[in-house]
C-alpha positions as CSV (number, residue, x, y, z in Angstrom):
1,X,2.8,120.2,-16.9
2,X,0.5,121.8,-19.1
3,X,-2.8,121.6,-20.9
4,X,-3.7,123.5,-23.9
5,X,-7.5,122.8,-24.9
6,X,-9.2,124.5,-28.0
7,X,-12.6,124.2,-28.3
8,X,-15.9,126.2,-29.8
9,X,-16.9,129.9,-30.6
10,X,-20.6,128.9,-29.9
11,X,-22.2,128.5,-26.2
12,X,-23.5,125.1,-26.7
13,X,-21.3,123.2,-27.9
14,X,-18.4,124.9,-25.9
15,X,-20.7,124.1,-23.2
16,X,-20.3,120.3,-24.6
17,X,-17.4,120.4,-24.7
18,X,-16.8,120.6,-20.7
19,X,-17.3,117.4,-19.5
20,X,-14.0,116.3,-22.1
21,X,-12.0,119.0,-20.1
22,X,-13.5,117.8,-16.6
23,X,-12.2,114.5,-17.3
24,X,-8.5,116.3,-18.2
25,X,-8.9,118.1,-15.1
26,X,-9.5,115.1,-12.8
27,X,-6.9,113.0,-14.6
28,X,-3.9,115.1,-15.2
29,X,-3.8,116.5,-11.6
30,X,-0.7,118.7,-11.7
31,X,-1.5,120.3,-15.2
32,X,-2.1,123.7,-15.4
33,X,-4.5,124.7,-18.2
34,X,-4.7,126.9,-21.2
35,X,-8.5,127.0,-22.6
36,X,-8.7,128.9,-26.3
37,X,-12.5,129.9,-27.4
38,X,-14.6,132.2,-29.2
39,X,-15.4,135.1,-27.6
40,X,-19.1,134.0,-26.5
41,X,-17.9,131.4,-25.2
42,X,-14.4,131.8,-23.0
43,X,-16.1,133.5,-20.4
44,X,-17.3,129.8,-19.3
45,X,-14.0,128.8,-18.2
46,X,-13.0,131.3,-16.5
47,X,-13.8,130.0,-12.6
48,X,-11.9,126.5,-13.7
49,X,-9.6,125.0,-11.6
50,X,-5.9,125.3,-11.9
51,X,-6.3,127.6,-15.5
52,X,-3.3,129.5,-16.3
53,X,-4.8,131.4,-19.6
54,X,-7.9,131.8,-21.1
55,X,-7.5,133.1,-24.1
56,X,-10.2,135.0,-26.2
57,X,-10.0,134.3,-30.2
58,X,-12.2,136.3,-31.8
59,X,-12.3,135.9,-35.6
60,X,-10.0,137.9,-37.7
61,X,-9.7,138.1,-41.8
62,X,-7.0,135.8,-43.6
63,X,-7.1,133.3,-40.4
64,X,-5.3,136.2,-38.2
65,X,-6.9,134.6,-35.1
66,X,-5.3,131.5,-35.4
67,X,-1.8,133.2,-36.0
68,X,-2.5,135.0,-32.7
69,X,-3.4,131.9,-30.9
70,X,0.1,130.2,-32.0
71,X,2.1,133.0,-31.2
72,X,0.9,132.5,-28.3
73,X,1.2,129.2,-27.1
74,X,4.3,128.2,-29.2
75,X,7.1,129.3,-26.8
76,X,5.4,126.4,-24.6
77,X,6.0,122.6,-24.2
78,X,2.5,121.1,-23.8
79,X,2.3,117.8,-21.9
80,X,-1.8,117.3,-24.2
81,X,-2.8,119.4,-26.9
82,X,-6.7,118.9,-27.0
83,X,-8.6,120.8,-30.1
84,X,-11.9,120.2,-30.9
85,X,-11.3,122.8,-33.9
86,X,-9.2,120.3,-35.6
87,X,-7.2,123.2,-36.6
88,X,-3.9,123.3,-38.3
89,X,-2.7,124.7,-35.2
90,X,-2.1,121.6,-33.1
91,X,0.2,120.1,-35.2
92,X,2.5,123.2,-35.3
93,X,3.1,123.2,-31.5
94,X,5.3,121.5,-29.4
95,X,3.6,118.8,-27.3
96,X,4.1,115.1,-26.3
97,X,0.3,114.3,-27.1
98,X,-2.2,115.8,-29.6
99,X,-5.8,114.8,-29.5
100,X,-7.3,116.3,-32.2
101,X,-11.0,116.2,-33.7
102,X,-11.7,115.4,-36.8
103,X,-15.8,115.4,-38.1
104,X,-17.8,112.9,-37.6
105,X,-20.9,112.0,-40.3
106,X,-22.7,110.1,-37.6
107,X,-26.1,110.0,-35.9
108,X,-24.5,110.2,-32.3
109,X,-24.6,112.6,-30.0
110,X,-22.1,115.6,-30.2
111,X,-21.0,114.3,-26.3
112,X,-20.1,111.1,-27.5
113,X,-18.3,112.2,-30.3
114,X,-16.0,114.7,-28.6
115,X,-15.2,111.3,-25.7
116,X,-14.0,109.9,-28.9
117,X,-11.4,112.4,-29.0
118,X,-9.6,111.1,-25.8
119,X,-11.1,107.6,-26.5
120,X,-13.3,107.7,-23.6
121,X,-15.6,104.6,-23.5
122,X,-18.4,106.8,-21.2
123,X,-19.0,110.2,-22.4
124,X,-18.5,112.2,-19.8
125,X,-21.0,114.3,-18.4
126,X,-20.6,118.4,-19.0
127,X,-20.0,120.5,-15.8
128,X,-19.4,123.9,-15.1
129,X,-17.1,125.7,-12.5
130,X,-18.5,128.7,-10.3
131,X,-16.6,130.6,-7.2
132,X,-18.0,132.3,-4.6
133,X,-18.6,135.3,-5.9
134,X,-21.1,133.7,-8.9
135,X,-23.3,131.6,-6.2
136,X,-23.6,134.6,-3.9
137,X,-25.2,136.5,-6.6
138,X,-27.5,133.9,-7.8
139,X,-28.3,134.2,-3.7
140,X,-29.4,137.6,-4.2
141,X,-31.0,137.2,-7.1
142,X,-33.1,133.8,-6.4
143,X,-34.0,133.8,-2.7
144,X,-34.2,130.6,-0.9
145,X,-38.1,129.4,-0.9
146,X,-40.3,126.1,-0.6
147,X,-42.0,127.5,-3.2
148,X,-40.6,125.9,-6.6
149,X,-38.5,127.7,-9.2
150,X,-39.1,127.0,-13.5
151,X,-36.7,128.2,-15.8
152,X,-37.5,129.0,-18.9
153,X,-35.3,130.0,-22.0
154,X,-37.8,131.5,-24.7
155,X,-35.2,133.1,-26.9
156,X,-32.5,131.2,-29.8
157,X,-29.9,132.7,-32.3
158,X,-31.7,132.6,-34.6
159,X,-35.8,133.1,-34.6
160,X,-36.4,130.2,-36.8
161,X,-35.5,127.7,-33.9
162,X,-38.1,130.4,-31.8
163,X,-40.7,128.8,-30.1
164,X,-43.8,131.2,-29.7
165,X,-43.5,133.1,-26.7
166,X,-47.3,133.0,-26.4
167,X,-46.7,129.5,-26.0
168,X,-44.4,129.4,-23.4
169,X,-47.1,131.8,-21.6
170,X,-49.5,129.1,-22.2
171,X,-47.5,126.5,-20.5
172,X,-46.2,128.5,-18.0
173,X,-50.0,129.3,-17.2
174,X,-51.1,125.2,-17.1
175,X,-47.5,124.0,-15.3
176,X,-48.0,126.8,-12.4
177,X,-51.9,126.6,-12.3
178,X,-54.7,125.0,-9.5
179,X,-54.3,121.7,-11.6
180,X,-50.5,121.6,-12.7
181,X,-47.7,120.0,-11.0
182,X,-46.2,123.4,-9.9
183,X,-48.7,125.3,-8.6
184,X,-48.3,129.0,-7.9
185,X,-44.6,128.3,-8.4
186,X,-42.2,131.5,-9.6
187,X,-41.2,131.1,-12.9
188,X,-37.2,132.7,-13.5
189,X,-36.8,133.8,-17.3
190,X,-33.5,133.6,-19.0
191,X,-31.7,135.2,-22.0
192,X,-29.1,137.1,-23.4
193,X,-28.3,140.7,-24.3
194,X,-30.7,141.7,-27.2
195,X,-33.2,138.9,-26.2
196,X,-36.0,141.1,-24.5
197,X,-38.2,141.9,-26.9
198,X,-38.8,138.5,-28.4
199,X,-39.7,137.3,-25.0
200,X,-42.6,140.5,-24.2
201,X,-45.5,138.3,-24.6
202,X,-44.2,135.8,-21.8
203,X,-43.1,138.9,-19.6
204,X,-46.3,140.5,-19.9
205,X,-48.3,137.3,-18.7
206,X,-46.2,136.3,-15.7
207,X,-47.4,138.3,-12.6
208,X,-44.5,140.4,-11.6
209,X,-45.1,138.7,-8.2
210,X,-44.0,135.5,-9.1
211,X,-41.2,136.6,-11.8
212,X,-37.8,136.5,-11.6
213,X,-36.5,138.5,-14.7
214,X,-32.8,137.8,-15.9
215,X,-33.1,138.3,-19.3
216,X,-30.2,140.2,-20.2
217,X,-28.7,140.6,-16.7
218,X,-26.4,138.1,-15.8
219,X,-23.6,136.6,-16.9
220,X,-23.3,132.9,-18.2
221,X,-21.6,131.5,-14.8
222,X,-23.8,133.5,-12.7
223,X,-26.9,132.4,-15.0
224,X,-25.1,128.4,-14.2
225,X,-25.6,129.3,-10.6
226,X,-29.0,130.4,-10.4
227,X,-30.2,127.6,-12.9
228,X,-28.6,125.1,-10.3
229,X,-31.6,126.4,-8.0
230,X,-34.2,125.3,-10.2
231,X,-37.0,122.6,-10.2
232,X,-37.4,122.6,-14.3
233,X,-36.3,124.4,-17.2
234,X,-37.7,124.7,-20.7
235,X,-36.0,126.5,-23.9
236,X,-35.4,126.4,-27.5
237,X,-32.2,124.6,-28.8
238,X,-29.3,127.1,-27.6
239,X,-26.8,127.5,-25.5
240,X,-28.9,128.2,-22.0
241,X,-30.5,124.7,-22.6
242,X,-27.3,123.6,-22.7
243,X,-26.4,125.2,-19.2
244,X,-29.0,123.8,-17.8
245,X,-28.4,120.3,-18.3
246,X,-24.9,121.0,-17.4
247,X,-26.3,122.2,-14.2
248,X,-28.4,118.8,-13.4
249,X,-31.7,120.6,-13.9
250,X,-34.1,118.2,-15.4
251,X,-34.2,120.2,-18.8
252,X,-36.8,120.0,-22.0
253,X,-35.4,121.5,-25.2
254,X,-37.6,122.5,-27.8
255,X,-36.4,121.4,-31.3
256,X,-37.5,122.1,-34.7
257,X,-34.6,123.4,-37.4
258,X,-32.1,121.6,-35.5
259,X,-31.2,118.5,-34.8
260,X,-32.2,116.7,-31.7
261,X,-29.8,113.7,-32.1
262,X,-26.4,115.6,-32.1
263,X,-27.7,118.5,-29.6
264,X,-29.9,117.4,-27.4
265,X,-29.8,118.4,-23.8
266,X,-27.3,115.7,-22.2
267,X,-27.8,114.6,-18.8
268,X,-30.0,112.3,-17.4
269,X,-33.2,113.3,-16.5
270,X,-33.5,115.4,-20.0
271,X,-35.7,115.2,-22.8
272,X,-36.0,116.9,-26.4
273,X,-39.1,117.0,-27.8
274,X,-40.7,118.3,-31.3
275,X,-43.9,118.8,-33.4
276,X,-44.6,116.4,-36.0
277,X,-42.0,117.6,-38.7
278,X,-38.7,116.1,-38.4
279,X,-35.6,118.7,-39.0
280,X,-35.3,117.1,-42.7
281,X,-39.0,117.4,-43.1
282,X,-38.6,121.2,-42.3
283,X,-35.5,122.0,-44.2
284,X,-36.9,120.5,-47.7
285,X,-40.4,122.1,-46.9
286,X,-41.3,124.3,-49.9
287,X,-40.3,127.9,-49.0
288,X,-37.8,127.1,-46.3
289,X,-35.3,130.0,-45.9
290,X,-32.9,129.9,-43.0
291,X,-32.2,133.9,-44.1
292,X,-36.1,134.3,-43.3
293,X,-37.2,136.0,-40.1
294,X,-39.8,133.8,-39.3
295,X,-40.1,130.7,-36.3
296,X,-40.5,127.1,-38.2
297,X,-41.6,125.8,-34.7
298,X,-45.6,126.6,-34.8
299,X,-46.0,122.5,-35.6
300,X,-45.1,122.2,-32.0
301,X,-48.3,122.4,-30.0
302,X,-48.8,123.7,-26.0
303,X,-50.3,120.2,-25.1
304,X,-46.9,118.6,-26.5
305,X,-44.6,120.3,-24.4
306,X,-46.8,119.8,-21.1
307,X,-46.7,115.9,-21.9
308,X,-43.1,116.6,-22.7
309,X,-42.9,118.0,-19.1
310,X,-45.3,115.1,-17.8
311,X,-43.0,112.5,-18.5
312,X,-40.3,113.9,-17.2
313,X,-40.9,114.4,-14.1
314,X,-42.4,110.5,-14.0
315,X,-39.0,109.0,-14.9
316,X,-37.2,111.3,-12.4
């Protein structure tokens, strides 16, 4: 029996997307899956249980990718054709079932839109897979310690979803100071290649003492298993906020030029929280430019994000 599941180029909502192909994975029990994503994002899948390809689709001119990704998977009978592309390609292959995913102009969540797909009636929660090899390096890199761990995730793809990395200093200070609810606690930074220098200012007002720096060094399953040790994260709308929820971490994202109620962090101690401007408020703002290289986050204020934080960790 097999599985062939198609899903997203970006981290996030490939990230989403997970808790759909747990559900496959604890239903069909004999399958043997085929995952097809973008290149960001295949390398998610790759510790899954019982996957027989994972299959990288970068994008090529005139639609090339998807040619590749038939000529692939057409010699094969599929038991469930899952895309979350809604690509032409699912209806040229041989399979007993398609689920396909067509758009969806509504104000619910991306999660419960995808559970549509298989006409789930609970959206099911997204999870990662890790071997051995990814939680012995988050080990090494995140020693065991009573001493509490915060994530946080001060970079985006884009700098207008950027909150202020002075900021995040600013909260780092008040959440790990004589008076916040973490005192003294380390503080582990995440990010990807190419993320460093937006993130200085935070670097440079941690005390390397207390710093765990992983900007850059780790790879997104490894980065699952060291968020899986933490007390708290906080991060801009991206894919790491994503990963965090995914990893039960009681998770804040930061909103501003995105919207909250298709991509918040999904799980259940979670929050999204943003300044005063609503995404539509910020979008028809005289002078918006998405091409500009500028944060449209500065509404959010230090004191928001700590009551943010507050409350949290009162409902948990």
């Amino acid at each position: 029996m097999k599985v062939l599941f198609i899903t997203s180029n970006r981290i996030g909502d490939a990230i989403l997307s997970t808790g759909l192909l747990g559900w496959l994975v604890d239903n069909y029990r004999d399958a043997l899956f085929t995952v097809a994503a973008g290149p960001a994002a295949a390398p998610l899948f790759a510790d899954m249980p019982r996957l027989e390809n994972l299959i990288s689709i970068p994008k090529q001119p005139y639609a090339g990718h998807w040619r590749h990704l038939w000529r692939i998977c057409a010699p094969n009978i599929w038991e469930l054709v899952v895309d979350l592309r809604g690509t032409a390609i699912s209806w040229l292959l041989l399979t007993k079932r398609r689920a396909v995913y067509r758009p969806q102009f509504t104000q619910e969540h991306r999660v419960v839109q995808l559970a549509r797909v298989l006409q789930l009636d609970t959206p099911p929660q997204p999870r990662l897979w890790c071997t051995g090899i990814r939680w012995d390096m988050a080990a090494h890199l995140v020693n065991e310690s009573d001493v509490p761990l915060l994530a946080f995730g001060p970079a985006a793809n884009w700098c207008g979803k950027q909150w202020p990395a002075s900021r995040f200093a600013e909260l780092a200070a008040r959440l790990t100071g004589p008076s916040g609810p973490y005192p003294n606690a380390r503080i582990m930074l995440m990010g990807g290649p190419g993320e460093r220098e937006m993130a200085q200012p935070l670097l440079r007002a941690i005390p390397e003492s207390r710093c765990i720096d992983l900007i850059g060094q780790v790879d997104l399953l490894t980065a699952y298993a060291c968020l899986r040790k933490a007390d708290l994260y906080v991060g801009n709308d991206s894919g790491l906020m994503h990963l965090a929820a995914a990893a039960g971490v009681p998770t804040v994202g930061l909103f501003g030029p995105s919207k909250e109620v298709h991509y918040a962090p999904w799980g259940e101690y979670t929050m999204a929280v943003r300044g005063p401007q609503s995404f539509e408020d910020i979008i028809s703002a005289p002078g918006y430019d998405h091409r500009a290289g500028q944060t449209y986050m500065t509404g959010l204020t230090v004191d928001r994000v700590y009551q943010a934080v507050m409350e949290l960790l009162r409902a948990r």
